[in-house]
KOLVOVO-810909 format. One line per 3 residues: number of its first residue (from 1); their letters; for each residue y, z, x of N, C-alpha, C. Coordinates in steps of 0.001 Angstrom, whole numbers, plus 500000, padded with zeros to 6 digits. Layout:
<sites>
NUM	A	Y/Z/X/Y/Z/X/Y/Z/X | ...
</sites>
This chain:
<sites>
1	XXX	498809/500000/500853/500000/500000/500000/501244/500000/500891 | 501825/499321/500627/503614/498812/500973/504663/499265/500395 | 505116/501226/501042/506322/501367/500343/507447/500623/500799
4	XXX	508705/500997/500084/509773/499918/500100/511055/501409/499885 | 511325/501828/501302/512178/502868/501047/514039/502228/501205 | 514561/502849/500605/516229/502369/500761/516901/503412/500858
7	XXX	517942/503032/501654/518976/504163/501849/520283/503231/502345 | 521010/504067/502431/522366/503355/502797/522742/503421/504369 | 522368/501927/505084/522019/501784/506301/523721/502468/507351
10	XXX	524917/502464/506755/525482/503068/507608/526057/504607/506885 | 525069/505196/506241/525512/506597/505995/525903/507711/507351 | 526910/507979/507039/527044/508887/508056/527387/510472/507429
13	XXX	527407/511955/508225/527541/512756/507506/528843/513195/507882 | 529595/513937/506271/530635/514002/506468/531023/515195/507452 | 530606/515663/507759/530800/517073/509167/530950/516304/510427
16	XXX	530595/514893/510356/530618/514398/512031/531723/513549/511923 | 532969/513619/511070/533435/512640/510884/534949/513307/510594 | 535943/512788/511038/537019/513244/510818/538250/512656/509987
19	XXX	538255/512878/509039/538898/512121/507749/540161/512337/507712 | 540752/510997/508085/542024/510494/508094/542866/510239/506732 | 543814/511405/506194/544164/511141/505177/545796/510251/505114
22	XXX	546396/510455/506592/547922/509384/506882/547779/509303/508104 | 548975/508366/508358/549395/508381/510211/550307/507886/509810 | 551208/508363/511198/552460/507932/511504/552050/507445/512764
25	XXX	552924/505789/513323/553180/505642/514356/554973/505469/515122 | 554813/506086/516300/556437/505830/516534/555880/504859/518316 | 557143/505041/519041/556928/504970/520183/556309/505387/521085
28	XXX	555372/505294/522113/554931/506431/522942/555826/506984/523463 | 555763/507882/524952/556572/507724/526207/555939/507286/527118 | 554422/507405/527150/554113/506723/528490/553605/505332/527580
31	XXX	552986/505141/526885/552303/504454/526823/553245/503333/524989 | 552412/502279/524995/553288/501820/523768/553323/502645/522910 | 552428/503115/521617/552617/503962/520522/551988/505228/520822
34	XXX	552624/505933/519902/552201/507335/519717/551594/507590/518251 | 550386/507832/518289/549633/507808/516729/549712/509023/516504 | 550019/509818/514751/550085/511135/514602/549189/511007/513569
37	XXX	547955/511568/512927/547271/511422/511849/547232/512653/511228 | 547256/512577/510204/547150/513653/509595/545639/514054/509447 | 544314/514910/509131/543381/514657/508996/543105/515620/508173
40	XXX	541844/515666/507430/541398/517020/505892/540655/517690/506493 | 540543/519110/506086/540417/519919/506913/539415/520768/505325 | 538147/521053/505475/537817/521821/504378/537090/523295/504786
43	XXX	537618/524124/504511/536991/525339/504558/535977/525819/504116 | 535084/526973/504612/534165/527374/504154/534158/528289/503207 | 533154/528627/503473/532719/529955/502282/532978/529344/500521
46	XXX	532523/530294/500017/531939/529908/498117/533679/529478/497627 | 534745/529890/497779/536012/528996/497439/536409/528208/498350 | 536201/527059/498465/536630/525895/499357/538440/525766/499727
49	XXX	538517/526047/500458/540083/525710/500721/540116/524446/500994 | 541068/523291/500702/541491/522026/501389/542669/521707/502117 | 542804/521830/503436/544427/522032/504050/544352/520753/504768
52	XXX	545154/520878/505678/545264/519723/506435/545887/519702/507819 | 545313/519103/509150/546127/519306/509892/546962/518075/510811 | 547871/518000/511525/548502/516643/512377/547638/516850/514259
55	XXX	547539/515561/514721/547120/515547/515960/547494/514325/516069 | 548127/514001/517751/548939/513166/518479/548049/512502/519253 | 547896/511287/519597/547532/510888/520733/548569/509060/521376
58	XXX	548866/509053/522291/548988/507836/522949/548260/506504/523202 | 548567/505304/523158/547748/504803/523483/548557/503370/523503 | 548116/502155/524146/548283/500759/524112/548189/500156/523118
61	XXX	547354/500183/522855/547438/499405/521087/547182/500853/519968 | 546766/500177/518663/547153/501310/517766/544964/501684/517407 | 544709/500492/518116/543278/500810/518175/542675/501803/519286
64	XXX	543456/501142/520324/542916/502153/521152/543899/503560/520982 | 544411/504253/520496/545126/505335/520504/543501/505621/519400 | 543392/505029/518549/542559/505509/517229/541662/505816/517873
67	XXX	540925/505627/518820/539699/505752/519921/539710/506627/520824 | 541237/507261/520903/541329/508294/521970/541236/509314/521329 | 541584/509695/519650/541298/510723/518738/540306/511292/519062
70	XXX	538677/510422/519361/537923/511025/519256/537421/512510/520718 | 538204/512470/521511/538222/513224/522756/539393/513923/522534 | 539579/514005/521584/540330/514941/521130/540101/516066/519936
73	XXX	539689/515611/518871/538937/516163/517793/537489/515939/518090 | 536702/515437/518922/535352/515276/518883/534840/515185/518097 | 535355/513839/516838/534662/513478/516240/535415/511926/516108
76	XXX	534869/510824/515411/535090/509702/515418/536036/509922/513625 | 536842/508832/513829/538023/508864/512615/537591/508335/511916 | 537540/508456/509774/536804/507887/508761/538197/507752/508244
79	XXX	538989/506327/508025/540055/505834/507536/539907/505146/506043 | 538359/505666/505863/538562/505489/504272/539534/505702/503262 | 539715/507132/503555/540814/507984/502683/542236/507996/502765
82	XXX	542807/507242/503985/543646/507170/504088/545063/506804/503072 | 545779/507748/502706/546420/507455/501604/548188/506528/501847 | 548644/507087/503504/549915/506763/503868/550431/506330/505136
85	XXX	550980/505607/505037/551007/504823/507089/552141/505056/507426 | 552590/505993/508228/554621/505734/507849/554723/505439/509783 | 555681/504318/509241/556025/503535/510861/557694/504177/510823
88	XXX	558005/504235/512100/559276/504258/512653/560231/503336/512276 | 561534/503398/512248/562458/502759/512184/562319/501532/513524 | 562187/502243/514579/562243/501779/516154/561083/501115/516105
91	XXX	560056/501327/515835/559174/500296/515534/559024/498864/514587 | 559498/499576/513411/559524/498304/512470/560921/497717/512827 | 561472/497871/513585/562665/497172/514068/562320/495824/515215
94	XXX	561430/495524/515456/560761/494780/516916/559677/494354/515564 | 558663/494580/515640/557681/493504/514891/556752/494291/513624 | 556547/494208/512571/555883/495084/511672/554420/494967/511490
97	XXX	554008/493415/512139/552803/493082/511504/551759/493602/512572 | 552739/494153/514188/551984/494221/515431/551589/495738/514972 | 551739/496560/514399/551058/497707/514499/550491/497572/512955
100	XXX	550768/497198/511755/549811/497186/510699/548604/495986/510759 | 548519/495894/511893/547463/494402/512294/546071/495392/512523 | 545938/496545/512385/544815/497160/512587/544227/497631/511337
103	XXX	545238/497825/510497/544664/498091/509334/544423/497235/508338 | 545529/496175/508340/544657/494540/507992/543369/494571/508115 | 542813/494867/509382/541516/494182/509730/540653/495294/509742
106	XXX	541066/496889/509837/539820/497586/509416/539155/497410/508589 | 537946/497763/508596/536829/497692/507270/536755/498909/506075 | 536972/499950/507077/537507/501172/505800/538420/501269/505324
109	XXX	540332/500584/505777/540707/501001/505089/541172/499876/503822 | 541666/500783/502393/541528/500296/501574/543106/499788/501528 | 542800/498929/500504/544156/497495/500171/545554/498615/499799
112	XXX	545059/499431/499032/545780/500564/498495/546635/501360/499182 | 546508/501103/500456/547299/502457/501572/548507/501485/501320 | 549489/502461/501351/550976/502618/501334/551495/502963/502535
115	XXX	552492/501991/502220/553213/501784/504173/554298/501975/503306 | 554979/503127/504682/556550/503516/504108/557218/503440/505836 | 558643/503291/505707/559475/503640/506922/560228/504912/507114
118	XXX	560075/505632/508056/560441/506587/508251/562527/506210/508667 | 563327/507113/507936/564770/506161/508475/565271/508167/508659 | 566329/507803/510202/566464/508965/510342/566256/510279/511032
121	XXX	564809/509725/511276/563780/510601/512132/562872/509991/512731 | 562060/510712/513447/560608/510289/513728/559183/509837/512927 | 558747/509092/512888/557774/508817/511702/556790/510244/511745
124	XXX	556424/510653/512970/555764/511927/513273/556449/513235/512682 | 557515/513135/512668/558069/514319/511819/558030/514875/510526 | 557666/513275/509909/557168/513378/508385/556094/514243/507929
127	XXX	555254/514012/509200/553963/514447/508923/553643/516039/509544 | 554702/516392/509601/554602/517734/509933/556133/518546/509192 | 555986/517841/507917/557315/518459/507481/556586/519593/506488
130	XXX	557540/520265/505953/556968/521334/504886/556298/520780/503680 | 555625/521222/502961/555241/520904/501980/554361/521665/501068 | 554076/522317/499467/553760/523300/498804/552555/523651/499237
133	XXX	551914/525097/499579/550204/525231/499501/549527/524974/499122 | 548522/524497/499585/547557/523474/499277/547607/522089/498815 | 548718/521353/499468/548888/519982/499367/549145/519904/500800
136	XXX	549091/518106/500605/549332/517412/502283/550207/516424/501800 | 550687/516141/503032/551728/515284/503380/552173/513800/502437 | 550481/513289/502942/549870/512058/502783/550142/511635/501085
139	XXX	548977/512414/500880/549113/512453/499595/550071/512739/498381 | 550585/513652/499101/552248/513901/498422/553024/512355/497989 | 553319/511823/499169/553798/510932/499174/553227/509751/498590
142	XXX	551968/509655/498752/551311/508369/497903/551447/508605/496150 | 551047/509828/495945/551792/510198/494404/552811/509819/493839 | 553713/510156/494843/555316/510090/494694/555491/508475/494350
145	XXX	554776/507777/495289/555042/506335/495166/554314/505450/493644 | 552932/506220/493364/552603/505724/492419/553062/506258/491188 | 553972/507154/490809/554888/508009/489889/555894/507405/489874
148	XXX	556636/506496/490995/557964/505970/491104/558278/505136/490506 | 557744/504364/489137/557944/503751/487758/559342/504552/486735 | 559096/506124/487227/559769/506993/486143/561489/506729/486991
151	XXX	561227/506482/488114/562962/506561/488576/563187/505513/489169 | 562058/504523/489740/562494/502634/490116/563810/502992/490953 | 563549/504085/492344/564061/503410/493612/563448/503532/494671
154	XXX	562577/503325/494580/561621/502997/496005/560833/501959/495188 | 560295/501039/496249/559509/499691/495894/558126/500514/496128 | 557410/500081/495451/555449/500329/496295/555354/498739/496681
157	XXX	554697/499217/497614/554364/497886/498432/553168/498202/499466 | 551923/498151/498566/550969/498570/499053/550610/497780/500571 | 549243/498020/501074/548523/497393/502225/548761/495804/501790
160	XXX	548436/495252/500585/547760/494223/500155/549208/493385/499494 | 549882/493898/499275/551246/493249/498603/551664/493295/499979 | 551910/493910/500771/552715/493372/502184/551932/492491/502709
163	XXX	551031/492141/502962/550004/491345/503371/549805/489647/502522 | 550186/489697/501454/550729/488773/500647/552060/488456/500778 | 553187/489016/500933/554256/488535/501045/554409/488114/502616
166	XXX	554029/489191/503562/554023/487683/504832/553463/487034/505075 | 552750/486353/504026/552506/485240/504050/553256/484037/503416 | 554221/484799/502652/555109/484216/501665/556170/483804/501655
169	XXX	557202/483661/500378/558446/483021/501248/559455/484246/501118 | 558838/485402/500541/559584/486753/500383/560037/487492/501253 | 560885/488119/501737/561175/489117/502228/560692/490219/501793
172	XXX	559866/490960/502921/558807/492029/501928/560292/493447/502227 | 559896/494051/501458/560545/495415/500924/559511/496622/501079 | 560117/497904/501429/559032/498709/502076/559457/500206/502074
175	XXX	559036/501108/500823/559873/502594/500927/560166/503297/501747 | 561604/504009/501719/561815/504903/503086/561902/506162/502699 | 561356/506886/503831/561227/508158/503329/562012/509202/504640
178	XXX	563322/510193/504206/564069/510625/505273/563730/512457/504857 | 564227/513036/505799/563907/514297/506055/565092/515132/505355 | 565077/516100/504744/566481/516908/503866/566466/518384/504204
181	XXX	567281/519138/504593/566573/520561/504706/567012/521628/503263 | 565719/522055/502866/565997/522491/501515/565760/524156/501965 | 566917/524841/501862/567176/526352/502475/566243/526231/503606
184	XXX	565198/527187/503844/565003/527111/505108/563430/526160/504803 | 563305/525321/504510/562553/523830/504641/562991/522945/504882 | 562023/521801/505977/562707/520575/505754/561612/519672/504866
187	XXX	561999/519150/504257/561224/518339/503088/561360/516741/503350 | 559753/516044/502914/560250/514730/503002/560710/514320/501812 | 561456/513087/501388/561928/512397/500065/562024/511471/500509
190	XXX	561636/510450/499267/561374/508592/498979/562355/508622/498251 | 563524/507214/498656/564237/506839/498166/564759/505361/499222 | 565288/504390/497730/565625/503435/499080/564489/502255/499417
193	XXX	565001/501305/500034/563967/500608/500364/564805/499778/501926 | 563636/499706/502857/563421/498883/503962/563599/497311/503837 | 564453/496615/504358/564517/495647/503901/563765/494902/505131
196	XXX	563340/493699/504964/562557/492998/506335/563030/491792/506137 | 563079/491101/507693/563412/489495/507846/562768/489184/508705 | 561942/487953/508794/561049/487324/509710/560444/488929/510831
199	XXX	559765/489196/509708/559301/490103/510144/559386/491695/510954 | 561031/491749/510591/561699/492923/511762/562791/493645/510479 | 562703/494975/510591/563480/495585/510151/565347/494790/510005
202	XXX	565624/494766/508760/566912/494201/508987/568008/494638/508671 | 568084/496005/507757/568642/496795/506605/567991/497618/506003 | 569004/498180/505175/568813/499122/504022/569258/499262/502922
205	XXX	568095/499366/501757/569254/499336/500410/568995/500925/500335 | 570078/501625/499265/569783/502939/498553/569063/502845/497326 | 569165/503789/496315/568347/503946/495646/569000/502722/494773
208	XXX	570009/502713/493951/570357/502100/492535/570260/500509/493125 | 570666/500494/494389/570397/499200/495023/569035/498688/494714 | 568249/499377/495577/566267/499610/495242/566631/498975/493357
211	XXX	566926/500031/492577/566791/500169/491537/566701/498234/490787 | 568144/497724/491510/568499/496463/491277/567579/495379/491498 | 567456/495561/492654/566449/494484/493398/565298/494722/492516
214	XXX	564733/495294/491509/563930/495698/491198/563360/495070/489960 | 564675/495135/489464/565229/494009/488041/565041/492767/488197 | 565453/492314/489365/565528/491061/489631/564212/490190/490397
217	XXX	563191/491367/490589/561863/490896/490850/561152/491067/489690 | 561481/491443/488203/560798/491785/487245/559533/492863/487376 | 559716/493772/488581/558561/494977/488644/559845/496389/488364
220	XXX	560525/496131/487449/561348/497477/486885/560076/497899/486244 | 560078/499213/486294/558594/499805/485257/559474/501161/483908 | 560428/501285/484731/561170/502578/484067/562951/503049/484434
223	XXX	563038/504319/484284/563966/504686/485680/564833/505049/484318 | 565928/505124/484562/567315/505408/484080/568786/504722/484131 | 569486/504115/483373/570457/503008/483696/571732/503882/483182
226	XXX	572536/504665/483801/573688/505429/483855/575019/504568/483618 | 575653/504769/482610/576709/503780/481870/578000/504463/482354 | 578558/503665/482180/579997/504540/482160/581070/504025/480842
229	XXX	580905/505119/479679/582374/504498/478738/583050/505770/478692 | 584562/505554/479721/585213/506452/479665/585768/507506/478575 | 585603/508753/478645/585057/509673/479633/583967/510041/479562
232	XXX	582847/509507/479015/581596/509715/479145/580296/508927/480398 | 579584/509855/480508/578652/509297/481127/577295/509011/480050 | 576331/507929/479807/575155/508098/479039/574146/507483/480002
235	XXX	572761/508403/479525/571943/508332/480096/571332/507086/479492 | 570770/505987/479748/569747/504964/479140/568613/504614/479846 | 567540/505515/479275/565863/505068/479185/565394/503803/479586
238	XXX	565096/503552/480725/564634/502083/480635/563269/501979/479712 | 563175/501211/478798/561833/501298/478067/560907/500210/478308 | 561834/498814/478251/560550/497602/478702/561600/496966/479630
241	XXX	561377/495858/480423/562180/494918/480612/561752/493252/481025 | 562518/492136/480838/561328/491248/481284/562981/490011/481614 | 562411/489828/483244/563166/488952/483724/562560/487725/484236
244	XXX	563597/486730/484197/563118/485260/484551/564068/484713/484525 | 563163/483689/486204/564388/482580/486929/564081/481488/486927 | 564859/480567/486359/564107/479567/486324/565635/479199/487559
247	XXX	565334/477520/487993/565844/476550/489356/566716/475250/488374 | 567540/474493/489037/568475/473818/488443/569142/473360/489427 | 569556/471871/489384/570390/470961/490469/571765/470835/489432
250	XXX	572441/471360/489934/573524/472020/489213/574927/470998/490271 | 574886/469673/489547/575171/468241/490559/574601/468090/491856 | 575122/468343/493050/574422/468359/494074/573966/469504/494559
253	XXX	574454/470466/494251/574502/472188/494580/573242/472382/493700 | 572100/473065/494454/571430/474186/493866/571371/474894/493029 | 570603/475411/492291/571228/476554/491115/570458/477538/490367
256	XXX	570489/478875/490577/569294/479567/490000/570287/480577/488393 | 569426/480396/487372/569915/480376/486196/568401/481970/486080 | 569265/483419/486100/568738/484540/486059/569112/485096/484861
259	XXX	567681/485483/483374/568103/486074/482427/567478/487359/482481 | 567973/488792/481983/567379/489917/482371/567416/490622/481049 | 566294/490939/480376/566200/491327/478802/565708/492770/479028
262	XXX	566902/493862/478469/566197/495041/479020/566334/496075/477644 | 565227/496344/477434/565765/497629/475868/565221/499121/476260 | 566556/500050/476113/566689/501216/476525/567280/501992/475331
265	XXX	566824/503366/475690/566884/504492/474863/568011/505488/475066 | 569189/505794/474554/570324/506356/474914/569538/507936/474927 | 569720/508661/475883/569074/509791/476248/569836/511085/476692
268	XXX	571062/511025/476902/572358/511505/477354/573397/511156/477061 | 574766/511992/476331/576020/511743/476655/576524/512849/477314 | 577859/512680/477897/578005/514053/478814/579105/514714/477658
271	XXX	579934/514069/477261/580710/514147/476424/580671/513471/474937 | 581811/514438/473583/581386/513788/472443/581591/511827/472159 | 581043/511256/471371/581595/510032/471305/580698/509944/469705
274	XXX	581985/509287/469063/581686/509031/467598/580753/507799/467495 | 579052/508385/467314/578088/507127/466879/578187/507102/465484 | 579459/507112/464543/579065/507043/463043/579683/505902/463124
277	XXX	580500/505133/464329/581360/503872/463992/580309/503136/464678 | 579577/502107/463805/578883/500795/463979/578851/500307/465360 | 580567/500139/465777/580991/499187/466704/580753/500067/468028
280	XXX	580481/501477/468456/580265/502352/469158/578923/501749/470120 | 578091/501340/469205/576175/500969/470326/576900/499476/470713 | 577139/498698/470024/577854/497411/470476/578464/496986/471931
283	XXX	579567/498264/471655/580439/498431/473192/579785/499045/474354 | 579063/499772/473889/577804/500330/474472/576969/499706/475093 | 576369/499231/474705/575549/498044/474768/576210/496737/475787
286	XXX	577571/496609/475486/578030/495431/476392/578475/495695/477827 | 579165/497021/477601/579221/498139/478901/578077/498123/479727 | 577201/498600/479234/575634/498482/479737/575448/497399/480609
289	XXX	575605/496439/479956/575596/494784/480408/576135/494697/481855 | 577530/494565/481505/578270/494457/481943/578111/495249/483747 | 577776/496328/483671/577789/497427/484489/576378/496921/485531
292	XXX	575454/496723/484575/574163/496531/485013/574239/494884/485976 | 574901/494164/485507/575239/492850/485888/575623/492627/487598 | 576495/493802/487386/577344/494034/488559/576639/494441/489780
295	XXX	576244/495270/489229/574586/495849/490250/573802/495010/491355 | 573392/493487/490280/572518/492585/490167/573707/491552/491007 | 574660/491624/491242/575454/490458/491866/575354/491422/492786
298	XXX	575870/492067/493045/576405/493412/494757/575045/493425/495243 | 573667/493776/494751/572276/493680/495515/572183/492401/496261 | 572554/491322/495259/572124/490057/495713/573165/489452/497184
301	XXX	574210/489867/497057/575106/490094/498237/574944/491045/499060 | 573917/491738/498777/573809/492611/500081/572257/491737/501111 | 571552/491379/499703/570454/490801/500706/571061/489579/501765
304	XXX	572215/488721/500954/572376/487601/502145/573638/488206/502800 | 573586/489525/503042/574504/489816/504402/573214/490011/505278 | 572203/490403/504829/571034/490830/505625/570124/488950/506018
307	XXX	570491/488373/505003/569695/486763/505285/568277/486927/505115 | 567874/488143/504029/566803/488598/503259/566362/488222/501638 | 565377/486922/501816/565446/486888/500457/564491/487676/500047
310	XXX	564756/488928/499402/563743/489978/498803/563554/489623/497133 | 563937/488345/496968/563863/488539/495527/563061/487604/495213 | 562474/486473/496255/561660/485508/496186/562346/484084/495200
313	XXX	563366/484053/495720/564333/482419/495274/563787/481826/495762 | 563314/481864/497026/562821/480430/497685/561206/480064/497166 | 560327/480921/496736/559412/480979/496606/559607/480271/494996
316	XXX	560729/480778/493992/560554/480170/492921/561145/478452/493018 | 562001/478058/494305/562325/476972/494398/561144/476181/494937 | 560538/476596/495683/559199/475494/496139/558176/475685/494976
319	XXX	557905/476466/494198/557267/476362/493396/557566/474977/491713 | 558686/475248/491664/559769/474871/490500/560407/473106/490998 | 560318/473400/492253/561464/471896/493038/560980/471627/494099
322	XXX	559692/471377/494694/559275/471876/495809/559863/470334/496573 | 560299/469364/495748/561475/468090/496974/562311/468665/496813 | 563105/469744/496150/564368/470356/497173/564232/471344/498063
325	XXX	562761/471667/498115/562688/472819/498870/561989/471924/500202 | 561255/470958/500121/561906/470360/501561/562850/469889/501910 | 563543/469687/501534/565072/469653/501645/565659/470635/502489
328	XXX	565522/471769/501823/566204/473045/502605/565345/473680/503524 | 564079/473894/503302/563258/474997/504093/563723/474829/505065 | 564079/473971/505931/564355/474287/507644/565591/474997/507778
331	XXX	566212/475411/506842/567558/475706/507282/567955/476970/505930 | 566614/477595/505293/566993/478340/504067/567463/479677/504396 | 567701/479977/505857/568414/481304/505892/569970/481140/505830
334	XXX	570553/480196/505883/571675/479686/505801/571923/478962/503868 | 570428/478281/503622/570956/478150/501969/570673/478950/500984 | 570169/480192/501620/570171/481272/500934/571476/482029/500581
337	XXX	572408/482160/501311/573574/482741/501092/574639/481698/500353 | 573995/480458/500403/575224/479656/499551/574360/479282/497893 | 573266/479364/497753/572590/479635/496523/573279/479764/495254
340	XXX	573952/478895/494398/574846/479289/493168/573875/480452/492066 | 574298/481436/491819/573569/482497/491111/573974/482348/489284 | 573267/482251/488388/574008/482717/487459/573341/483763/486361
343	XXX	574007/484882/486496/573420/486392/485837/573843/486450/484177 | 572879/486355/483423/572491/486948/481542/571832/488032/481437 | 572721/489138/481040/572143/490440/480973/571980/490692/479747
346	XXX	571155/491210/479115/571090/491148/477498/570553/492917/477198 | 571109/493808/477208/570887/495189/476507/570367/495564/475285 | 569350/495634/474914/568977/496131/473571/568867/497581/473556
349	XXX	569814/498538/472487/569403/500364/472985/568565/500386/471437 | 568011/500586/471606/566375/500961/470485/566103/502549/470535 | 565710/502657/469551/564156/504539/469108/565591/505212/469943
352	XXX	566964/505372/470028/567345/506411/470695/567263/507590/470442 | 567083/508548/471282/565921/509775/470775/567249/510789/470984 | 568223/510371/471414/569362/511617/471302/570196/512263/469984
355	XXX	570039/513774/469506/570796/514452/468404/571946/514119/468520 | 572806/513183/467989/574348/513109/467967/574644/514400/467191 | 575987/515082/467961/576227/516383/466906/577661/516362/467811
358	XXX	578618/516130/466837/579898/516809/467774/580365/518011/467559 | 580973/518554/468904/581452/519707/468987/582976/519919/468794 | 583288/520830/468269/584634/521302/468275/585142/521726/469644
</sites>
């Protein structure tokens, strides 16, 4: 008789293995990079603690630093779990793809890891910043990023979406995360986004900036759109939104024709304002517009001071016109900034869930 046993030919056990839940890379001093990983750490006895700790090593490439871990922790690194990659400013300033070129091509890690830029500090500092008991770094932050629908100013831009856009005609976008000291903590916070050009750090937007660019890639998921009708401030709910660009030879000039359909929930006033007059959500509503519009022109002028198309124009022009886009491609960092824009903002405020009640 011929048994037929199976098992899983590269099982390994998890005690021999040292589980990589982030890294930061910055500069070395002796050597090119300096790898900081964060790694999980599980305790014994009948209540399991889960903590976490950071360890440094040097190295020439970002593989071999990963290889020197193991003479250090004496155990070999499991980058399965890895939840967060945060690179340096000083690094992603020189080339981005030369140190995420390892995790491209690892086999454990997953499409899902989140690459953020450290702005401000050391990418290593992140990973040894404060953070509540019994949480880590890593994970903190990968939360934060997949939660960041509710406030839309940081981009996610996973392993696999950066990996798609340089290949693309996009300027990839990439969350930054800076250091704050909160009484006697220093804390990390996501806000903002990394802007990239042919591959090298090129800028920075802030948050409402983030927020913009955001609109105008149609991945708004949520967030809050802050009005101003004097003397009030109102809060508006982003609830859905759905944008689209279509391309246009607008005589000989180029022409991108941008409509942005957004319906929000008035959620705040700071002060009274009479909603019993009709014409009140109207002005409201056009304010909104109006305000939001402005946003969407100042982002788009900030990317071609940077000569960053983060919003993927060129990508909808070769797709849409692709004989005017040979036309331009050799020279689209230059017809990117002369690009005729034209912005339709359309506000719908719907279900507003705020008690109007004025006060004396």
């Amino acid at each position: 008789m011929l048994l037929m046993l199976t098992s899983c030919w590269n099982y390994r056990e998890v005690n021999d293995l040292a589980i990589v839940i982030g890294a930061a890379i910055d500069k070395g001093m002796t050597e090119n990079y300096l790898l900081t990983v964060e790694l999980l750490e599980v305790g014994g006895g009948q209540d399991t603690e889960v903590t976490s700790k950071a360890l440094s090593v040097e190295g020439e490439t970002v593989f071999d630093a990963v290889r020197k871990l193991i003479s250090i922790e004496r155990k070999r690194g499991y980058w399965g779990h890895i939840r967060a990659l945060i690179v340096s400013e000083e690094i992603a300033a020189e080339d981005l793809t030369q140190v995420i070129r390892f995790f491209r091509q690892d086999a454990e890690t997953s499409g899902d890891l989140h690459i953020i830029i450290s702005k401000g500090c050391r990418a290593e500092d992140i990973l040894h910043a404060d953070i509540p008991h019994g949480t880590d770094i890593s994970t903190s932050l990968a939360q934060c990023l997949e939660s960041s629908r509710f406030l839309s100013e940081s981009p996610s831009t996973p392993l696999f979406k950066l990996s798609q856009e340089l290949k693309s005609l996009i300027s990839p976008t990439l969350p930054v995360v800076t250091l704050i000291k909160l009484k006697d903590m220093t804390i990390p916070v996501l806000s903002g986004a990394a802007v990239f050009h042919n591959k090298k750090l090129a800028g920075y937007l802030d948050g409402e900036e983030t927020k913009a660019m955001l609109f105008l890639k149609d991945e708004i998921k949520g967030g809050v759109l802050v009005t101003r009708k004097d003397p009030a401030l109102l809060s508006l709910e982003i609830l859905e939104n759905n944008t689209k660009i279509k391309t246009r030879n607008d005589g000989k000039q180029l022409a991108l024709d941008i409509t942005v359909e957004t319906k929000a929930a008035i959620n705040e006033v700071t002060c009274n304002i009479e909603f019993s007059d009709p014409t009140v959500f109207d002005e409201i509503q056009r304010l909104a517009e109006e305000q939001l519009g402005k946003k969407l022109e100042d982002v788009i002028d900030k990317a071609r001071s940077l000569r960053a198309d983060i919003f993927g124009f060129g990508q909808k022009i070769y797709e849409n016109n692709p004989r005017k886009w040979a036309e331009i491609s050799g020279n689209y960092d230059e017809e990117f900034t002369n690009i005729r824009v034209n912005i339709d903002v359309n506000v719908d405020i719907v279900n507003t869930s705020i008690i109007y009640k004025q006060f004396e």
